[in-house]
ROSETOR-440810 format. One line per 4 residues: number of its first residue (from 1); their letters; for each residue x, y, z of N, C-alpha, C. Coordinates in steps of 0.2 Angstrom, whole numbers, plus 5000, padded with zeros to 4 digits. Layout:
N
NUM	a	X Y Z X Y Z X Y Z; ...
END
This chain:
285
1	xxxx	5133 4833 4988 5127 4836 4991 5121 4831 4991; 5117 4830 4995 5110 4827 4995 5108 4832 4990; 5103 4825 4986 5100 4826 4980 5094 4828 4984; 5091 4835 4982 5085 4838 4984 5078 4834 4979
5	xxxx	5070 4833 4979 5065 4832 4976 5059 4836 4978; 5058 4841 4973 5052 4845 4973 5046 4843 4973; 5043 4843 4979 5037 4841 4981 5032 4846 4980; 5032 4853 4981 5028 4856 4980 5031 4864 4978
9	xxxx	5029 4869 4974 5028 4875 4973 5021 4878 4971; 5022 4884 4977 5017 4888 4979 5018 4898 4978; 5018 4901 4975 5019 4908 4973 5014 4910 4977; 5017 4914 4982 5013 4918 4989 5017 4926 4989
13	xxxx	5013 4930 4989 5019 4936 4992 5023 4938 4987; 5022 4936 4981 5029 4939 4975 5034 4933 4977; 5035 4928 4981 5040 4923 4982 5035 4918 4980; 5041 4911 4984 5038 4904 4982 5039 4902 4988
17	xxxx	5033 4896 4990 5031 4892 4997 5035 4886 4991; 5039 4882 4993 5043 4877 4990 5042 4872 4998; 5044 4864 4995 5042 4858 5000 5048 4854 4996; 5053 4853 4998 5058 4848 4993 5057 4840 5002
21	xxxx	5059 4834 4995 5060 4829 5002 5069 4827 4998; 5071 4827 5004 5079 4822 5003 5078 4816 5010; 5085 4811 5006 5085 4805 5010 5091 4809 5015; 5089 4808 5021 5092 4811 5028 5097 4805 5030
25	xxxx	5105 4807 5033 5108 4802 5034 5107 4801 5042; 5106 4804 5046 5105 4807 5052 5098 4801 5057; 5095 4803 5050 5088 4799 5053 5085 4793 5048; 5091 4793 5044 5090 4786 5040 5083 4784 5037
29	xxxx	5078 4791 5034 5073 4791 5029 5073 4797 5027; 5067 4795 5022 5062 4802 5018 5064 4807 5022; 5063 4814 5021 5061 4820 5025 5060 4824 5023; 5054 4827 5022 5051 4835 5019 5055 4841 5024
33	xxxx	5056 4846 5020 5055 4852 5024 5053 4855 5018; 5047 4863 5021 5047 4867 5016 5053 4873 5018; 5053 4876 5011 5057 4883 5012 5052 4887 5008; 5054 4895 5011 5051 4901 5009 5055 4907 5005
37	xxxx	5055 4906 5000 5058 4910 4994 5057 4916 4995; 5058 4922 4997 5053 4928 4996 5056 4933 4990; 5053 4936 4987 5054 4939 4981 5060 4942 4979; 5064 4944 4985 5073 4947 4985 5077 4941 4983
41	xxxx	5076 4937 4984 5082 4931 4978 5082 4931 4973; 5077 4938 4970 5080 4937 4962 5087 4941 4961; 5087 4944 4966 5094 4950 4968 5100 4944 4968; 5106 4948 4967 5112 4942 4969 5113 4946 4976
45	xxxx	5109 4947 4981 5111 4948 4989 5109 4943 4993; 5112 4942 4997 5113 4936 5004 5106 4938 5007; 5103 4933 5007 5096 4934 5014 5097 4931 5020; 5094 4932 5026 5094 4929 5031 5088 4924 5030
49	xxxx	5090 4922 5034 5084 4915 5036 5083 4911 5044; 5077 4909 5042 5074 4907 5050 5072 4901 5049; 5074 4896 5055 5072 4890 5052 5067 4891 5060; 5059 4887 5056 5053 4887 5062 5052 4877 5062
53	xxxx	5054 4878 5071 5052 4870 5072 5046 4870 5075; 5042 4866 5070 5033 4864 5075 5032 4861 5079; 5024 4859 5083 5025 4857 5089 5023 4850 5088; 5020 4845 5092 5019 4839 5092 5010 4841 5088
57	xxxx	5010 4833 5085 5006 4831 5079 5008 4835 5072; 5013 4840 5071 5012 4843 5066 5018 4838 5060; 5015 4841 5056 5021 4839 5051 5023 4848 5049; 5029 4846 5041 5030 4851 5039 5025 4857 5035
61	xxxx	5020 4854 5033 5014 4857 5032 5011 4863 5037; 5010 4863 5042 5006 4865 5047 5006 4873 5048; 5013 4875 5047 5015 4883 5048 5016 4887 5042; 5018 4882 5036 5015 4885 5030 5007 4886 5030
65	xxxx	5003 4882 5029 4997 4881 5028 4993 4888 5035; 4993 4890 5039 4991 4892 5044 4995 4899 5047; 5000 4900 5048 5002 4906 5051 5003 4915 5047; 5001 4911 5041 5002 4917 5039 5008 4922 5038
69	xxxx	5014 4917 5037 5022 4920 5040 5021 4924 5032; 5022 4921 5027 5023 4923 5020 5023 4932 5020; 5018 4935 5021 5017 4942 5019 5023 4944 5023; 5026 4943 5030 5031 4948 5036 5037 4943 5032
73	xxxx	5039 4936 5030 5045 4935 5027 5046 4938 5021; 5041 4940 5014 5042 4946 5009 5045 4952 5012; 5041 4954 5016 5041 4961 5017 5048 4962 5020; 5051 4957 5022 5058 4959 5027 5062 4955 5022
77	xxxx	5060 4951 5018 5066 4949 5013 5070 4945 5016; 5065 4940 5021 5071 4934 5023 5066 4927 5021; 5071 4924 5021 5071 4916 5019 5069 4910 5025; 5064 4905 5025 5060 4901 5031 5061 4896 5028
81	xxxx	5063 4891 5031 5065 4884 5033 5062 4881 5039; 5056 4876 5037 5053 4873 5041 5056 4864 5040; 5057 4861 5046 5058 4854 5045 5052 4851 5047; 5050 4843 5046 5047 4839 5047 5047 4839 5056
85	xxxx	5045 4835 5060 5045 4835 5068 5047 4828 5071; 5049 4822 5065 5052 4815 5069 5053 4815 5061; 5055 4807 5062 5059 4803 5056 5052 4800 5055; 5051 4799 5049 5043 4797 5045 5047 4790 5042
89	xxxx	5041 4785 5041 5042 4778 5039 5045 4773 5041; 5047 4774 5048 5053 4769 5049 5052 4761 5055; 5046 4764 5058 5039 4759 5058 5045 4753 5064; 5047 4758 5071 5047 4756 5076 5042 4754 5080
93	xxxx	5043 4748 5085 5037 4747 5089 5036 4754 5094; 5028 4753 5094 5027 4758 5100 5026 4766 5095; 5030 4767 5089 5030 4774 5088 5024 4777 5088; 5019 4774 5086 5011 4779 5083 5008 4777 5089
97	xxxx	5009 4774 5094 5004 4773 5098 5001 4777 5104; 5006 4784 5104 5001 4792 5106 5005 4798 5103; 4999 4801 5104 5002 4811 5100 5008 4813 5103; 5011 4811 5109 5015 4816 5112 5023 4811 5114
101	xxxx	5022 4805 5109 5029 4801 5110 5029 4798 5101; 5036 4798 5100 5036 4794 5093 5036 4799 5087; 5029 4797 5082 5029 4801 5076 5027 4807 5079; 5029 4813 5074 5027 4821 5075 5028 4821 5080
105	xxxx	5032 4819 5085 5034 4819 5090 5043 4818 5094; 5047 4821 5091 5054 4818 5089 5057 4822 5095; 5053 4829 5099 5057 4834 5102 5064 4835 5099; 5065 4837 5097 5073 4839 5092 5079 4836 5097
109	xxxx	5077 4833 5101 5083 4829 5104 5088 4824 5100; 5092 4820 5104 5096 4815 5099 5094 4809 5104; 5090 4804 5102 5088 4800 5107 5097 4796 5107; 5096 4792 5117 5102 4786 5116 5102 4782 5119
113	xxxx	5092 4780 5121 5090 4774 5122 5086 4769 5116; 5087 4764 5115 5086 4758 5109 5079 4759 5112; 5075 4756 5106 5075 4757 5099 5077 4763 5096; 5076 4768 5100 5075 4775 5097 5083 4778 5095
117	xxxx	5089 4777 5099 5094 4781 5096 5096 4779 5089; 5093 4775 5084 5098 4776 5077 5095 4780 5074; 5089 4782 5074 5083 4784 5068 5082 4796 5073; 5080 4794 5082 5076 4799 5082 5084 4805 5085
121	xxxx	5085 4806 5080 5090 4809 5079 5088 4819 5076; 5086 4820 5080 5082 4827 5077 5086 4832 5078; 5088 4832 5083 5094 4838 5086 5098 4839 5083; 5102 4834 5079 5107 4833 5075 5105 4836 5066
125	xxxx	5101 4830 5066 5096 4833 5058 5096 4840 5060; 5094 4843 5061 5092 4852 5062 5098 4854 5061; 5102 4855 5068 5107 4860 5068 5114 4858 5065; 5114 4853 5060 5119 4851 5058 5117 4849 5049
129	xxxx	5113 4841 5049 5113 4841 5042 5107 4845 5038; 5103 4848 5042 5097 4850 5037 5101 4859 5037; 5104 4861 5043 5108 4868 5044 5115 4869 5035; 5116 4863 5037 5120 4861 5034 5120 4862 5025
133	xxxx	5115 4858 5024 5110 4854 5017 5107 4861 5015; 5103 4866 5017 5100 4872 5016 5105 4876 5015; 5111 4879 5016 5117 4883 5015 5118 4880 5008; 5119 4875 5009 5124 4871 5001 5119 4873 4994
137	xxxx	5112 4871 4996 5108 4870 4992 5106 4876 4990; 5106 4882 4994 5103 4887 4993 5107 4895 4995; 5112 4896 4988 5119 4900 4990 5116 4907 4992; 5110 4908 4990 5107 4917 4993 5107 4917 4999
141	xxxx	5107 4912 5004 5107 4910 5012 5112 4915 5015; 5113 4919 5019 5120 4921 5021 5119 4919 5030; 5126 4914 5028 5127 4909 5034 5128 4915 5039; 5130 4919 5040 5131 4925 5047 5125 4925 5047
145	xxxx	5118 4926 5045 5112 4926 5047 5107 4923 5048; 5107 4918 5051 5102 4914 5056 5099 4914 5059; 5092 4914 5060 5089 4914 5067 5085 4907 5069; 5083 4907 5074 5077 4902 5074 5070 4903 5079
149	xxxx	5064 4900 5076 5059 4901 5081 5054 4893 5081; 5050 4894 5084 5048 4885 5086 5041 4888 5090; 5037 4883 5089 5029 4883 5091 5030 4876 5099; 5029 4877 5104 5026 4873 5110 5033 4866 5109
153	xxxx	5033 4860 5107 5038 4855 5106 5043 4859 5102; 5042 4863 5097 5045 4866 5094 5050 4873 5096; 5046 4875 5100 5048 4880 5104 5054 4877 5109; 5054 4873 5113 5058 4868 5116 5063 4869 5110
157	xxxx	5063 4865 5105 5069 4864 5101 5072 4871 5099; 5069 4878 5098 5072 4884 5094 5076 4885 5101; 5073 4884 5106 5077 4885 5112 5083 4884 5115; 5082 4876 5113 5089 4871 5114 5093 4872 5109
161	xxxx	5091 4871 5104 5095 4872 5099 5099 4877 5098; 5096 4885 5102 5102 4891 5103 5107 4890 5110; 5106 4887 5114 5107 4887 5119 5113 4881 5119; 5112 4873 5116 5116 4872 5114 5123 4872 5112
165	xxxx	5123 4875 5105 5127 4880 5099 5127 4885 5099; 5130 4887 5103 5132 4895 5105 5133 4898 5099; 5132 4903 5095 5135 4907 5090 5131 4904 5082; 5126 4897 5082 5126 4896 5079 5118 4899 5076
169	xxxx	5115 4900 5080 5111 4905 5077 5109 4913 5083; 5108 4917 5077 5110 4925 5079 5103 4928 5083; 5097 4925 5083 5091 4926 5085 5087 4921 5088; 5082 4920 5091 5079 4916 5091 5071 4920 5098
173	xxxx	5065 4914 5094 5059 4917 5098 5057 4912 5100; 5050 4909 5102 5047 4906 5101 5041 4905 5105; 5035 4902 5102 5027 4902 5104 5027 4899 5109; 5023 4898 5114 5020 4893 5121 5026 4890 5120
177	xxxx	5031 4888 5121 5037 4883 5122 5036 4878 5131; 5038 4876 5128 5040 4868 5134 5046 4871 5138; 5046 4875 5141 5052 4878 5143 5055 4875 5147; 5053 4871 5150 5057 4865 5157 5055 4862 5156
181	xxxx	5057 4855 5151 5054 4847 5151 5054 4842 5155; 5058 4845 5159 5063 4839 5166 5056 4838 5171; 5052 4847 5172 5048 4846 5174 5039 4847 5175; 5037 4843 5166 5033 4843 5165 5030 4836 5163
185	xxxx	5026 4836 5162 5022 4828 5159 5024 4827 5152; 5023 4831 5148 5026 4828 5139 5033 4828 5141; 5036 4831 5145 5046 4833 5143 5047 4825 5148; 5043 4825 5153 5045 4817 5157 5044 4810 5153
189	xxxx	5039 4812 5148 5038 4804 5146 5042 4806 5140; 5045 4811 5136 5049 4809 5129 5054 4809 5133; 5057 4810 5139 5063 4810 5141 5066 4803 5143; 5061 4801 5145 5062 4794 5149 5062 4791 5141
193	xxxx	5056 4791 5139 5057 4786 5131 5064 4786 5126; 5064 4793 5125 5073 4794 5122 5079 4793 5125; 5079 4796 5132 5088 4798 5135 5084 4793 5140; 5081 4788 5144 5082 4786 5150 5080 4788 5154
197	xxxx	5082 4785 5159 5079 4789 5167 5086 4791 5171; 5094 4793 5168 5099 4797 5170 5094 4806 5169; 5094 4808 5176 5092 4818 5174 5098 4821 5170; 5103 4818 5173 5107 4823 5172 5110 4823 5164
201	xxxx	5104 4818 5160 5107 4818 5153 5101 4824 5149; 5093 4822 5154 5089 4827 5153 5090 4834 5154; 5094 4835 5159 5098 4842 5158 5099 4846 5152; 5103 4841 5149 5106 4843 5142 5101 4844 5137
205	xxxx	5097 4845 5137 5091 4846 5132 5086 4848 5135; 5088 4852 5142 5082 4857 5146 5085 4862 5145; 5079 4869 5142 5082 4873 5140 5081 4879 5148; 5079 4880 5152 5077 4880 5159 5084 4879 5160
209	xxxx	5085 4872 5162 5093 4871 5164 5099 4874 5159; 5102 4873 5153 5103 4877 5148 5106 4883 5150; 5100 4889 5149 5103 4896 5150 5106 4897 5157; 5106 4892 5162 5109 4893 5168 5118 4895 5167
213	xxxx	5120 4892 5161 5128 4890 5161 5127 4894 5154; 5125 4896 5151 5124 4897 5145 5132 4904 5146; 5136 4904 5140 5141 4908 5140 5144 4910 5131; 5141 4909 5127 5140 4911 5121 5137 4919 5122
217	xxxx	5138 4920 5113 5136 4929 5110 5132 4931 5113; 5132 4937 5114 5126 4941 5117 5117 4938 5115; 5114 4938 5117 5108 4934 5114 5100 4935 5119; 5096 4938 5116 5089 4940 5118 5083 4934 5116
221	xxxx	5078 4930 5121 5077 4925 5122 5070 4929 5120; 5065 4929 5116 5060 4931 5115 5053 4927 5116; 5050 4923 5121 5045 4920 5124 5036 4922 5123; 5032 4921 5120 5027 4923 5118 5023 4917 5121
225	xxxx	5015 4919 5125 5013 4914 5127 5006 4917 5131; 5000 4914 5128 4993 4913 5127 4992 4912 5135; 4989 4915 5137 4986 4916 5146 4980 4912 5146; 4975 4909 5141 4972 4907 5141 4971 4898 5136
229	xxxx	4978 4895 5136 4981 4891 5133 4981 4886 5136; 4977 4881 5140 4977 4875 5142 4981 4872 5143; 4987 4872 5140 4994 4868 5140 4998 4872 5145; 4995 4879 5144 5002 4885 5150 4997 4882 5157
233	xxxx	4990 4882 5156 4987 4883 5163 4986 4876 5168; 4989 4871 5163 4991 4863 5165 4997 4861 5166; 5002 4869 5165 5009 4868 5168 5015 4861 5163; 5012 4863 5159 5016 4857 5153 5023 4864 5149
237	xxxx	5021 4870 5151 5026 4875 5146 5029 4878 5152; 5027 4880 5158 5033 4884 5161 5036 4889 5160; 5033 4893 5156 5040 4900 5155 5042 4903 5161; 5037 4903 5165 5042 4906 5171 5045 4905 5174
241	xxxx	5046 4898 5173 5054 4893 5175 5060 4897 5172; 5059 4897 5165 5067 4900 5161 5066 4907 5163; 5062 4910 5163 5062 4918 5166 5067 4918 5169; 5066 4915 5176 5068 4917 5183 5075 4912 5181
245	xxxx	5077 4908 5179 5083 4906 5176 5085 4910 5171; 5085 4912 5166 5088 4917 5163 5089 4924 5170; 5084 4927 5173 5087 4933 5176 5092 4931 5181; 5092 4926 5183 5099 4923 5188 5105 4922 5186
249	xxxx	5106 4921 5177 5112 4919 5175 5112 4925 5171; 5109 4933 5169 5109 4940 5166 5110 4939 5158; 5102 4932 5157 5102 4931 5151 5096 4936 5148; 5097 4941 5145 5091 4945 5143 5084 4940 5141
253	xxxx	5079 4940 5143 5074 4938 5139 5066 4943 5142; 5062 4941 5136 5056 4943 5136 5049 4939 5136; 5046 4939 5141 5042 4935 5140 5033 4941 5139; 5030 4937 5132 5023 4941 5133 5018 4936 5132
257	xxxx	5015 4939 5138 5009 4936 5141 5003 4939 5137; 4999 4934 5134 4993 4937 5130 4987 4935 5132; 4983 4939 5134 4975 4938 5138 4972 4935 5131; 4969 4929 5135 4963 4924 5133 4969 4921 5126
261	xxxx	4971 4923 5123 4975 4918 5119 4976 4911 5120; 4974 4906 5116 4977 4898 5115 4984 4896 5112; 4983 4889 5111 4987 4886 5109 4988 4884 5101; 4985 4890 5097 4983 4886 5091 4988 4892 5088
265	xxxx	4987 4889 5082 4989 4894 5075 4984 4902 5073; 4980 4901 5077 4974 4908 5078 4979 4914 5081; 4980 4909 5085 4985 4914 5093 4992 4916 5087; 4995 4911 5087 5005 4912 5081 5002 4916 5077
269	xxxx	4997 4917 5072 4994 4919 5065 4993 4926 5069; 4992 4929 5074 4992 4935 5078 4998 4939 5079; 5002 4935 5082 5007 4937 5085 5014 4936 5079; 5013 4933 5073 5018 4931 5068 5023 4937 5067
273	xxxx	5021 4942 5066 5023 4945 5063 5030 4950 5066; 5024 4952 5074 5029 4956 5080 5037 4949 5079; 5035 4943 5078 5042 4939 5081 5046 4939 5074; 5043 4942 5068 5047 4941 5060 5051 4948 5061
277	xxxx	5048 4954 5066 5049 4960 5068 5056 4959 5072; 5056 4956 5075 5061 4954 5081 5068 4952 5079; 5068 4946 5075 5072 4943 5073 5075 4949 5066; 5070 4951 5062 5074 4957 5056 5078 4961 5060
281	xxxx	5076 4963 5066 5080 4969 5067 5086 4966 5070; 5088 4961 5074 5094 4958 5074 5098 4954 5069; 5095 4951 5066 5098 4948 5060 5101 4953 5054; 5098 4957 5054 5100 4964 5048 5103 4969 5051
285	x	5103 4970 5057 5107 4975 5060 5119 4974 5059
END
C-alpha cells in the first residue's frame, strides 16, 4: 500500500479535518488530499463516504477551508475525501501559463496528447488509485457506499466520473458544473490541450454526451446552479444541455435554479448541506 504523510489535523465537529500527501503512481508526483473523519469512526461501523472534486484554481484546501461541509458530514456520520485538481511539481512547458489549462486545472480526464498524457492523468487518479488507496487506508470506509459531488471543473468530473463507471458510485451531485465541455470555451481549450482535436474522444468525458448511452444502476443526477453566476450567464456550464439529455435517455435528474446566487463558496456554503441531505438518504438507505 502507498505510504500515507500527515500534513495536517484539524478537530472540527467532534471529528478530524486530516490532509495526508502520497507519492501517486498515476501522475507521477506529490499529492495531497484531505479526508474528513467525523466522530462515528470511533464505533467499529462502516461509513459511507463522498469524495468532492474542486473547480479550477483550487487546490485541496479550498472546500475544506470555506464550505462549511464539517457540521452536515458529523451530523450524518459520513466520511469526505477531497483530491488535489492536477498533478503539482512536474513543471511541463506551458502549464502555469493560465487559470483554466494546466496546474489546478487537470479536468479529471486522462490526457492522450504529449506533453500532457504521462503526468495529467486525473481520471484514473480519482476513480481508481485514490478510490482505491482511501478503501485500503481507511477500513471504516464501506466500499458499497459511495458517493461523489464536485464544484464547476469539479462538478464536470463528479459527473463523468458516475457516468463513466457505472455502479461505482451510488450518488452523486454537483455545484455550477461544466456540464457540456464539447460546447463551451473552458471544455474547448482543455480539450483540444489534453485529447486533441478527434470530438469523438471529447465525447468520452462529456457528461451531456455520456448520460445519452448511460445504462448502469438506477441513478438520480442532482444539479445546483447560481442564476446570477457569471460562468452560467457566459454559457461556460450549460445545465440545460444535460437536463434535456438526461429526460431523452429517462435519466432522472434535478436541476435547482437559485436567484442571484454566484459562483463562489458563499453560494456551496448555502446550499451544502441540502446536497449532504441528498446523498445520506441514498447512501444509507
Amino acid at each position: 500500500m502507498e505510504k500515507l504523510r500527515l500534513v495536517s489535523s484539524n478537530k472540527i465537529f467532534g471529528g478530524y479535518q486530516k490532509v495526508f500527501s502520497h507519492e501517486s503512481s498515476e501522475l507521477k508526483c506529490t499529492m495531497n488530499f484531505s479526508i474528513y473523519l467525523p466522530p462515528q469512526v470511533e464505533g467499529d461501523v462502516k461509513l459511507p463516504v463522498i469524495f468532492y472534486l474542486s473547480g479550477l484554481t483550487c487546490t485541496e484546501q479550498n472546500f475544506i477551508t470555506k464550505a462549511g461541509f464539517q457540521r452536515y458530514a458529523a451530523e450524518h456520520g459520513i466520511i469526505v475525501v477531497g483530491p488535489d485538481t492536477s498533478p503539482r511539481g512536474i513543471k511541463i512547458q506551458g502549464d502555469n501559463e493560465s487559470w483554466d489549462f494546466g496546474v489546478s486545472a487537470g479536468f479529471y480526464l486522462d490526457a492522450t496528447k504529449e506533453p500532457w498524457s504521462t503526468n495529467y492523468r486525473m481520471g484514473s487518479y480519482v476513480n481508481k488509485e485514490l478510490y482505491e488507496l482511501i478503501q485500503a487506508a481507511f477500513p471504516v470506509v464501506d466500499p458499497d457506499r459511495i458517493g461523489i459531488m464536485g464544484h464547476s471543473m469539479g462538478g464536470h468530473g463528479a459527473l463523468v466520473s458516475t457516468l463513466r463507471n457505472p455502479g461505482l458510485y451510488k450518488s452523486v451531485s454537483a455545484f455550477a458544473p461544466i456540464c457540456n465541455p464539447s460546447k463551451c470555451p473552458w471544455g474547448e481549450k482543455a480539450f483540444t490541450g489534453y485529447l486533441g482535436e478527434n470530438k469523438t474522444e471529447w465525447a468520452s468525458w462529456d457528461a451531456t454526451e455520456l448520460v445519452k448511452k448511460y445504462n448502469g444502476p438506477p441513478l438520480t443526477l442532482l444539479l445546483d446552479q447560481g442564476a446570477g453566476d457569471k460562468f452560467y450567464i457566459e454559457k461556460q456550464l450549460l445545465p440545460e444541455n444535460i437536463v434535456e439529455a438526461c429526460r431523452s435517455a429517462g435519466v432522472p435528474v434535478i436541476l435547482n435554479l437559485r436567484e442571484d446566487y454566484d459562483h463562489s463558496y458563499y453560494y456551496i456554503s448555502t446550499f451544502i448541506g441540502e446536497h449532504f441531505d441528498f446523498h445520506a438518504k441514498i447512501l444509507k438507505s
